[in-house]
C-alpha positions as CSV (number, residue, x, y, z in Angstrom):
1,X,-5.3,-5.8,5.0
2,X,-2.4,-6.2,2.6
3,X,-1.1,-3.7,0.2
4,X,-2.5,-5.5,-2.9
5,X,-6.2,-4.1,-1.5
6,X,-5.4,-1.6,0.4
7,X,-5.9,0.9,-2.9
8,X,-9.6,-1.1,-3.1
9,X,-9.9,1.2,0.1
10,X,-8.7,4.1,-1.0
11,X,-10.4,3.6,-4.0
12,X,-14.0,3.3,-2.1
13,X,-13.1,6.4,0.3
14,X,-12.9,8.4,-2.3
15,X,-15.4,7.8,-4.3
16,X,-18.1,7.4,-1.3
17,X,-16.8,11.0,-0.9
18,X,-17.5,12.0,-4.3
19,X,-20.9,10.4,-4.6
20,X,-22.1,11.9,-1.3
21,X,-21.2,15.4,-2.6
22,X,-18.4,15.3,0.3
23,X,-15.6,16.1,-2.6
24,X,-17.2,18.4,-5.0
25,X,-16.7,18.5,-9.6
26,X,-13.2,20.8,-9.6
27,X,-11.6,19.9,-5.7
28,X,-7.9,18.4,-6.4
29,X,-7.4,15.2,-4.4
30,X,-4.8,15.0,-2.1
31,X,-1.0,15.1,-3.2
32,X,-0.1,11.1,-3.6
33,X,2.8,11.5,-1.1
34,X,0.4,12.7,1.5
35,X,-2.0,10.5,1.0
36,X,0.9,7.7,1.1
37,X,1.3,8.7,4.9
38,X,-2.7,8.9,5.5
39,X,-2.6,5.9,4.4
40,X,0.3,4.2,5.4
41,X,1.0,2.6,2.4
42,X,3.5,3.2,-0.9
43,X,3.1,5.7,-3.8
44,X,2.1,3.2,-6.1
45,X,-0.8,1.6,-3.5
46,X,-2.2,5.6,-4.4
47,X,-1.3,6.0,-7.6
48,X,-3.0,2.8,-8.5
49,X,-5.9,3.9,-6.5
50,X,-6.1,7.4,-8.3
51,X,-5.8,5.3,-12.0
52,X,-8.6,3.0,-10.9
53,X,-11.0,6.1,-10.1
54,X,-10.3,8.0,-13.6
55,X,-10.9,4.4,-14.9
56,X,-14.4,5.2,-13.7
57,X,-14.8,8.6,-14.9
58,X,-14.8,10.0,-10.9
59,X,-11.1,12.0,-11.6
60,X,-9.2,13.5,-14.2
61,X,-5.6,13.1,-13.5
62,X,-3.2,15.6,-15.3
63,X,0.5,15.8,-15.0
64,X,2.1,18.3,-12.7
65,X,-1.5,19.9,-11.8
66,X,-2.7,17.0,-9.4
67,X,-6.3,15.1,-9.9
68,X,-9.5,16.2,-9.4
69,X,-12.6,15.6,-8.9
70,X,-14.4,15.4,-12.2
């Protein structure tokens, strides 16, 4: 799948993860660099991945602290 989707993916991992109680209110996701080499993909495949899930209310993203889980 190409790059452009890829974060749709991501995206759906996560928030399967979330909704089955897998990642729980408070856990901080994954560094974007390491999740860049989980995934295979470029920092701004996750950080557009990470924008579209605090889009939906799922993370809180705060500079220098990581995201979590909201």
């Amino acid at each position: 799948m190409d790059q452009s989707h890829l974060y749709q993916q991501i995206v759906q991992s996560i928030r399967d993860d979330i909704l089955s109680g897998a990642l729980k209110p408070g856990f901080s996701l994954p560094p974007v660099r390491k999740m860049t080499k989980q995934w295979n993909c470029t920092t701004g495949t996750v950080l557009r991945a990470y924008q579209e899930l605090a889009r939906q209310g799922l993370v809180v993203s705060h500079v220098g602290r990581g995201t979590k889980v909201y």
